[in-house]
C-alpha positions as CSV (number, residue, x, y, z in Angstrom):
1,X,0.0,0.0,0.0
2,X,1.5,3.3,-1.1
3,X,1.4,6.3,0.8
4,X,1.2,10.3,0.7
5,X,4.3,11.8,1.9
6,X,5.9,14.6,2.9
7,X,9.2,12.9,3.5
8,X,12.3,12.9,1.9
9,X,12.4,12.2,-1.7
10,X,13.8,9.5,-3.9
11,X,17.9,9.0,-3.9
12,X,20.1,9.9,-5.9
13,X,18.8,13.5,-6.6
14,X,20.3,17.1,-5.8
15,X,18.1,20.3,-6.3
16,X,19.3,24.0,-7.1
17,X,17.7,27.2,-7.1
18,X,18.5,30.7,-7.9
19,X,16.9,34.3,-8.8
20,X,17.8,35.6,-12.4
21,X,14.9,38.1,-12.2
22,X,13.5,36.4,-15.3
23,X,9.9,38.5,-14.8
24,X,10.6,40.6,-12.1
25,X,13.2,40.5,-9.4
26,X,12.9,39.1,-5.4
27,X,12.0,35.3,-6.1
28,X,14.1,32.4,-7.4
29,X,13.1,31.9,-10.8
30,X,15.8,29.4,-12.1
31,X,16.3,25.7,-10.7
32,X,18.1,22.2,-11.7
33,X,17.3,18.9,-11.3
34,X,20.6,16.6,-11.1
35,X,20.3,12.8,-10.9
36,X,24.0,11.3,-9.5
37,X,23.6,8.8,-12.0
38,X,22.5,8.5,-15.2
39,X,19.0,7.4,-15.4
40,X,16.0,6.0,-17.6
41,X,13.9,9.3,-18.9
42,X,10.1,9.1,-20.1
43,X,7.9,12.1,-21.4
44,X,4.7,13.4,-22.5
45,X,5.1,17.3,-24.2
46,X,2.1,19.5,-25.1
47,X,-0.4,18.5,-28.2
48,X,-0.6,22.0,-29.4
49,X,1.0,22.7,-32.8
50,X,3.1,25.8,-31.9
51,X,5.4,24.2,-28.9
52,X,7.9,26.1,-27.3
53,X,11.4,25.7,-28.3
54,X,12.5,23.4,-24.8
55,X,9.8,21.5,-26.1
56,X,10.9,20.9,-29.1
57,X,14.6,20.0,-27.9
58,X,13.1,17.9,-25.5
59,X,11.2,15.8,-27.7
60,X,14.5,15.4,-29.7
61,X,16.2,14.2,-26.5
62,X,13.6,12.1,-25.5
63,X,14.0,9.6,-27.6
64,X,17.3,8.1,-26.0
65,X,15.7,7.6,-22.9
66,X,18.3,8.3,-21.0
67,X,18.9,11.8,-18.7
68,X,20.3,13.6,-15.8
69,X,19.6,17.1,-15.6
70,X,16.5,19.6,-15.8
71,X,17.2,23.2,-16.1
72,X,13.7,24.9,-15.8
73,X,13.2,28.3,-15.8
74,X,9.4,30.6,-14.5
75,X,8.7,34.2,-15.7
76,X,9.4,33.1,-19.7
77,X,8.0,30.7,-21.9
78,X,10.2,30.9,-24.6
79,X,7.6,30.2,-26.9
80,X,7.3,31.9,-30.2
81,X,11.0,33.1,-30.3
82,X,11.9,31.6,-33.6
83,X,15.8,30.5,-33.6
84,X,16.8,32.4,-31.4
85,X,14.9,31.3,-28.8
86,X,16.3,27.5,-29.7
87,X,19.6,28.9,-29.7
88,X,19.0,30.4,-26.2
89,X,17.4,27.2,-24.7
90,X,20.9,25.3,-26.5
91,X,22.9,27.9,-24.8
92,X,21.7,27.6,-21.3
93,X,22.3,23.6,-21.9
94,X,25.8,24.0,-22.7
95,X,27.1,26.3,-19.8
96,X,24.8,24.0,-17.7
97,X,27.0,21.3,-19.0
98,X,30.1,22.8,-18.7
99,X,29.5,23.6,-15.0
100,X,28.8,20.6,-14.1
101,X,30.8,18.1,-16.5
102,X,28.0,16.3,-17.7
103,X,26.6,15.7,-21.4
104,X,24.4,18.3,-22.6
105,X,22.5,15.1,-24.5
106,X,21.9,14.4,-20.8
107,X,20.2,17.9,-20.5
108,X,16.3,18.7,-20.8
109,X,15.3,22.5,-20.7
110,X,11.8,23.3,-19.7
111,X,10.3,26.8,-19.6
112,X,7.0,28.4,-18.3
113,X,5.8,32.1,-18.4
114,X,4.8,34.8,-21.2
115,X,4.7,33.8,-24.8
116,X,6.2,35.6,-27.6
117,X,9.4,37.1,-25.2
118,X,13.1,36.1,-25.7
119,X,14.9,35.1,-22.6
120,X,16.8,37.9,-20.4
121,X,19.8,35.9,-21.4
122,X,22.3,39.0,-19.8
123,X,20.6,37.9,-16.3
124,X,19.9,34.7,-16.7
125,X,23.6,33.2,-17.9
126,X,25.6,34.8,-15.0
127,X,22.8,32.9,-12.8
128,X,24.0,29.7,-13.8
129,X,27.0,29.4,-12.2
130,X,25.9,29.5,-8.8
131,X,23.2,27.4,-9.5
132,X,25.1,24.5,-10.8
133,X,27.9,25.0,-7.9
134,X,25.0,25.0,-5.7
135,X,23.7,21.4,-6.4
136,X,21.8,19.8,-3.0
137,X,21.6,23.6,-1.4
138,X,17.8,23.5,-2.0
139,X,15.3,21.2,-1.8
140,X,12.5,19.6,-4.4
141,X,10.1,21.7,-2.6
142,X,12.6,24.6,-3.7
143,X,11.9,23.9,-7.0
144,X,8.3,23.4,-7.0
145,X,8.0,27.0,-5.3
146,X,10.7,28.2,-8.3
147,X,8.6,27.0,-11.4
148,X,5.3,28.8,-10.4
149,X,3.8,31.8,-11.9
150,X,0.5,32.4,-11.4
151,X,0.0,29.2,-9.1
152,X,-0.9,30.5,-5.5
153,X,0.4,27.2,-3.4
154,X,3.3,24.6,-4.7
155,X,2.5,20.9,-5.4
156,X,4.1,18.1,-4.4
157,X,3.4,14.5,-3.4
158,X,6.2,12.0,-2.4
159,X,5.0,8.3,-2.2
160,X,6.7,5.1,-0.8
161,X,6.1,1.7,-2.3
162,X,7.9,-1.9,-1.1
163,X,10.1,-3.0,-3.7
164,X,10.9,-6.5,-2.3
165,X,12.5,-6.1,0.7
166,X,13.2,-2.6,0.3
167,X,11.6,0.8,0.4
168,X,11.4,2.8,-3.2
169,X,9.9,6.6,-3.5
170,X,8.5,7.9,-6.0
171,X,7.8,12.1,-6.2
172,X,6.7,14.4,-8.1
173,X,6.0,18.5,-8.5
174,X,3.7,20.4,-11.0
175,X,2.8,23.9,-11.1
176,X,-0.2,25.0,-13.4
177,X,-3.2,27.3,-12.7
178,X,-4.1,28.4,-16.2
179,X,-4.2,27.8,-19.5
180,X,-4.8,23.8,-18.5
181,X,-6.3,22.2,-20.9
182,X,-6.6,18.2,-21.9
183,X,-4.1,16.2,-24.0
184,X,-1.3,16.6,-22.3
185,X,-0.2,17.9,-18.6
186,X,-0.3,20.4,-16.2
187,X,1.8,23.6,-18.1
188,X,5.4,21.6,-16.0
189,X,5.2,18.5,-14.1
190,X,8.9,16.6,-12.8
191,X,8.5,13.0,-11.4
192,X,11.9,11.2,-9.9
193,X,11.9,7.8,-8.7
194,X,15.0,5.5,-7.3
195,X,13.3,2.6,-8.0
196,X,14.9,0.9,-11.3
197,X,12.5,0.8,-14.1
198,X,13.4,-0.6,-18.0
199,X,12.9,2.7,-20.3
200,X,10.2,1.0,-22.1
201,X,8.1,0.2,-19.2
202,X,8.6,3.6,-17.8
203,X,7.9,4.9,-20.7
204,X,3.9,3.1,-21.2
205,X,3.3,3.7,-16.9
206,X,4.2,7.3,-17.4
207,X,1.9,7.8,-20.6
208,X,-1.0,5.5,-18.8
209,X,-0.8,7.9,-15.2
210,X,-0.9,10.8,-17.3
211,X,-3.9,9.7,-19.3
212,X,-5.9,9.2,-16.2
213,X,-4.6,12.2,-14.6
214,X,-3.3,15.3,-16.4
215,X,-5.1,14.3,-19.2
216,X,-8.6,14.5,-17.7
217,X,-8.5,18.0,-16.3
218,X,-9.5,21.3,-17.6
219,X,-9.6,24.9,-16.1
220,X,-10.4,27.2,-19.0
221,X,-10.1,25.3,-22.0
222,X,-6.5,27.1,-23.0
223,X,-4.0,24.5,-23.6
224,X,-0.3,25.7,-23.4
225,X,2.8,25.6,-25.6
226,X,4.8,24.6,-22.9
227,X,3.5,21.1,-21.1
228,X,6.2,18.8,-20.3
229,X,6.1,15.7,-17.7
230,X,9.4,14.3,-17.7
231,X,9.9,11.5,-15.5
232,X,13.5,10.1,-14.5
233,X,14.0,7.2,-12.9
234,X,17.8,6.6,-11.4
235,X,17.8,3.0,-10.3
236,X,19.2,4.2,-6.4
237,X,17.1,1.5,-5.0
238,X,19.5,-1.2,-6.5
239,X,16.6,-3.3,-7.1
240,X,16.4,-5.4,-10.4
241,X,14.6,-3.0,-13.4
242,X,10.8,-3.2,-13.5
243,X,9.4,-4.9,-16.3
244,X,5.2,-5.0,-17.2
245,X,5.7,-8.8,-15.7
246,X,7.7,-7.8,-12.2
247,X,5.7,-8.5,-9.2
248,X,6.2,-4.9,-8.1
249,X,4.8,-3.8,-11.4
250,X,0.9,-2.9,-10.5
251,X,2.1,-1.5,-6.9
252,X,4.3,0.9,-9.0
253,X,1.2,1.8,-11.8
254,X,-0.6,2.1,-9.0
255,X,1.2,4.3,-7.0
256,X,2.1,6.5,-9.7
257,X,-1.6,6.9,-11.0
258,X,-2.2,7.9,-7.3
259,X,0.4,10.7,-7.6
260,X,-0.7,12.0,-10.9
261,X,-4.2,12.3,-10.0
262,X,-3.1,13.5,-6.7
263,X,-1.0,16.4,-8.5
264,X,-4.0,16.8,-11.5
265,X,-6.0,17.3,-8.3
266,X,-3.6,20.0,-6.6
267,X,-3.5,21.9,-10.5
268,X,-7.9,22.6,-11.0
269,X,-8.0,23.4,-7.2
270,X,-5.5,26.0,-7.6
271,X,-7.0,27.2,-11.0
272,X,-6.9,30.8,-11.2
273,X,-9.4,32.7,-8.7
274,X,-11.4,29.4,-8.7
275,X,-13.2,28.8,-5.5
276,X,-14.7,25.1,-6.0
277,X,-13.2,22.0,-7.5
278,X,-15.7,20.2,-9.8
279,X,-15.3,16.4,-10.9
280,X,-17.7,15.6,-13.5
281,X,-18.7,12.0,-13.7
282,X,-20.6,11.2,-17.2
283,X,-21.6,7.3,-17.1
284,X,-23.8,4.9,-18.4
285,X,-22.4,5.3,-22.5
286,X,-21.2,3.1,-24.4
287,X,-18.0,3.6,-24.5
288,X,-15.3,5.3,-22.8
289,X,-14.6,7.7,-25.5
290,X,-17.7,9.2,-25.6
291,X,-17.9,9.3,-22.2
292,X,-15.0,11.2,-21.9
293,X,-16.3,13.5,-24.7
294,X,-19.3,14.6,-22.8
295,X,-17.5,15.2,-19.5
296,X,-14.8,17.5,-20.9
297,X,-18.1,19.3,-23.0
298,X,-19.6,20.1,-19.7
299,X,-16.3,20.8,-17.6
300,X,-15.2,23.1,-20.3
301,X,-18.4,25.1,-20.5
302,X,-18.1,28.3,-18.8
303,X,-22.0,29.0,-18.4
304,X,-21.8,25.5,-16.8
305,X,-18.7,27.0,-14.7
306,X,-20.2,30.5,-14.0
307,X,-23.3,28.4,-12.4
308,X,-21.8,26.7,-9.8
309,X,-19.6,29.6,-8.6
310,X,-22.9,31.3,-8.4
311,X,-24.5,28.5,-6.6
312,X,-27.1,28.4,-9.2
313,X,-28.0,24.5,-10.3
314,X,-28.8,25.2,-13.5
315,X,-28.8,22.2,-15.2
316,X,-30.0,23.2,-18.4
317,X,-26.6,24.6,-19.1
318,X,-25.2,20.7,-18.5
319,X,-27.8,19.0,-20.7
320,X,-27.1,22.1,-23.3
321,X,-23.2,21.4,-23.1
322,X,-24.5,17.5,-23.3
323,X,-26.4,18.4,-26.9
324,X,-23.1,20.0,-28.4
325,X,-20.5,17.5,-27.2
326,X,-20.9,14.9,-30.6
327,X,-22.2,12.0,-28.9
328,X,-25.3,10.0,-29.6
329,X,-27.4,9.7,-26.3
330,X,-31.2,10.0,-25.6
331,X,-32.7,13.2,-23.2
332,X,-35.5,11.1,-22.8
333,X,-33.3,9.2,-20.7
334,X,-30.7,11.5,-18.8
335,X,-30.3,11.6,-15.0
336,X,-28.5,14.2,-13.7
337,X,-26.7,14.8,-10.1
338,X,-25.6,17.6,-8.3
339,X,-23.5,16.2,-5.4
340,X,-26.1,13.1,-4.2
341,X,-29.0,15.1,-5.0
342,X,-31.0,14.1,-8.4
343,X,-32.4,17.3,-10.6
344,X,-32.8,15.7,-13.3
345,X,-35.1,12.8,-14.3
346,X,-35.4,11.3,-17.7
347,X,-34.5,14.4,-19.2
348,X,-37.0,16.5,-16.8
349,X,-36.3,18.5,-13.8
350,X,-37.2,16.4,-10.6
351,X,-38.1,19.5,-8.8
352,X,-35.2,19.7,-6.5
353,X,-33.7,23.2,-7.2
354,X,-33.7,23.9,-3.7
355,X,-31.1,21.2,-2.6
356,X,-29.4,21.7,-4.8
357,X,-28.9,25.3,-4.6
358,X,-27.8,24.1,-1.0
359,X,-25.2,21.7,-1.7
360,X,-23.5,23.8,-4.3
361,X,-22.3,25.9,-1.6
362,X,-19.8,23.2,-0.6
363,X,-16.4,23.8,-1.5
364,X,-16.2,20.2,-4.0
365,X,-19.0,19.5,-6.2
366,X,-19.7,16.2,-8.4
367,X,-21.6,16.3,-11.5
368,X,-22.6,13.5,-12.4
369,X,-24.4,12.4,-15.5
370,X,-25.7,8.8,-16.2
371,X,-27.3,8.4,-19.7
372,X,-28.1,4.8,-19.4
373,X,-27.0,3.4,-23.0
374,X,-24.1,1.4,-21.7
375,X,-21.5,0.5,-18.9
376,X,-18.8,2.8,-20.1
377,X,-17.8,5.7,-17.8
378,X,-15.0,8.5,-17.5
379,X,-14.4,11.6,-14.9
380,X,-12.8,15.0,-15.9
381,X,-11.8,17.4,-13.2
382,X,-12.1,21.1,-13.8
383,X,-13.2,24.6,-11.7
384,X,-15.6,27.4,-11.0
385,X,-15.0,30.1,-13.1
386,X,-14.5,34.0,-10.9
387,X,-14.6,37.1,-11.8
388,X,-10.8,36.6,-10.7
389,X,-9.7,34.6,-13.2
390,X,-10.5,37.4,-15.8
391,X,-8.2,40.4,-13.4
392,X,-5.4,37.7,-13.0
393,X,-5.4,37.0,-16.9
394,X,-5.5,40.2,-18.0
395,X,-2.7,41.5,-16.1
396,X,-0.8,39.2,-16.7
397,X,1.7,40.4,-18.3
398,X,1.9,43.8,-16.1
């Protein structure tokens, strides 16, 4: 049985921060990730056409499946910079390599921030130094706190699972609070495990978690150019590599599943100026896929998400966002749920407006929907939408 942590992370890992006053100046904005050892490396990038250059050179990199170092930086996308903002995300690589002697193959850059900005290079190269000669002066929580932008809390979750006889840990960080969007992550998410896993296998648990996780949350639709989960595993643990047939095998799928959902979780309730976390439950299709389709329809429909920040049930908006999401259903036959309390019957209100108006003042609302055409399911986290979320959005940039 895993568990939720706050304890010290997996071995084998150092952690750097530093302040290059990337945006503005007073935080640390710059961190590293250093395995001690070369380790196993598995991915999932952003599904948006225009990607960010780290994004790109990651998904070069990738494809060794081997790793040692992140170099992420907050404030600054570098997205939309053309060559030069390749040549910037190389350049950062190689004096990151140079200062600390390891293969710039071994590398990955990630970035999160404004679009359509080059990077202060002038502040951000004599940064580096220091942060590469300060390797194990900060911790993972260091970094989490390093990568956010508009998040108002970091995430993190450490979990501990037996390996035979011995104890592996498995952790991870995201940040994210906007622009989340299905079909890929969380904006940055960074999972490190000592436990010794074959690059292939890590490669399909990774892509599973995140389909069940990052992939089934939305807070305004927006998806990013900039969504990376990288996931390194370092093999500390000394235990033999996990294959799909280990023994170990489901405890580790399961545990990581738990910490992706648990860090999905962390991202929508954190969504910017939100005030409720929603799951919506569709069920009773006949298939997952269309399941799935009608959730994200509903959890990405801001009248839907304007209702239950005004404690309004107004269900029509659900069975309208039902209507538009492609999928062949009957109203005749729709039941819908607000929290445990039915307002919908067949397709026709069940007269319960009052309870419901009640229950929605709770701070975590389920929606579900049951259409009764088949045994398929599928859940899709996502947020209220505020009045905050528009004055954070549009100053961004100020």
């Amino acid at each position: 049985m895993s568990k939720i942590l706050n304890s010290k992370g997996p071995k084998g890992f150092l952690f750097s921060t530093a302040e290059a006053a990337i945006k503005k100046p007073g935080r640390k904005d710059v961190a590293l990730i250093i395995s001690e050892v070369e380790a196993d490396i598995a991915g999932a990038f952003t599904t948006n056409t225009v990607k960010a250059a780290p994004v790109k050179l990651c998904m070069k990199k990738i494809k060794s499946g081997k790793g040692r170092v992140i170099v992420v930086n907050s404030g600054n996308a570098n997205a939309c910079t053309g060559m030069q903002g390749t040549k910037n995300a190389n350049d950062i690589i190689s004096h990151i390599s140079k200062q600390l002697g390891i293969k710039s193959s071994l590398i990955y850059p990630s970035s999160t921030g404004v679009i359509g900005t080059q990077l202060p290079m002038e502040r951000i190269i004599p940064a580096l130094p220091a942060l590469a000669h300060n390797a194990s002066g900060s911790s993972f929580e260091d970094v989490a706190r390093a990568i956010m932008t508009t998040d108002t809390f970091p995430k993190m979750i450490t979990k501990k699972i037996k390996i035979g006889n011995t104890m592996g840990t498995i952790s991870g960080i995201c940040k994210g609070a906007g622009m989340i969007a299905p079909n890929m992550a969380t904006m940055l998410c960074f999972i490190l495990t000592d436990i010794a896993v074959k690059q292939k296998t890590l490669n399909k648990t990774l892509k599973s978690s995140v389909n069940k996780s990052f992939n089934r949350i939305t807070i305004d639709g927006d998806m990013s150019t900039n969504d990376t989960v990288l996931m390194m595993a370092n093999g500390m643990l000394g235990n033999e590599p996990l294959t799909e047939k280990s023994e170990a095998f489901q405890s580790f799928q399961k545990a990581l599943d738990e910490l992706t959902y648990g860090l999905a979780t962390l991202v929508v309730k954190d969504g910017e100026g939100a005030t409720k976390l929603i799951e919506v439950h569709v069920k009773g299709t006949r298939n997952e896929a269309d399941a799935a389709k009608a959730a994200l329809s509903i959890a990405n429909s801001s009248l839907v998400k304007t209702a239950i920040y005004g404690n309004d049930a107004n269900w029509g908006r659900i069975m309208a966002a039902l209507g538009y999401s492609g999928i062949a259903f009957r109203e005749e036959k729709t039941d819908i749920y607000f929290n445990n309390i039915k307002v919908v019957k067949g397709g026709l209100a069940n007269n319960k407006d009052r309870e419901a108006t009640e229950t929605l003042k709770t701070k975590i609302i389920k929606i579900t929907v049951d259409l009764h055409s088949g045994s398929s399911s599928s859940k899709v986290l996502t947020c209220d939408l505020t009045e905050e979320y528009i004055r954070i959005n549009a100053e961004y940039r100020t």
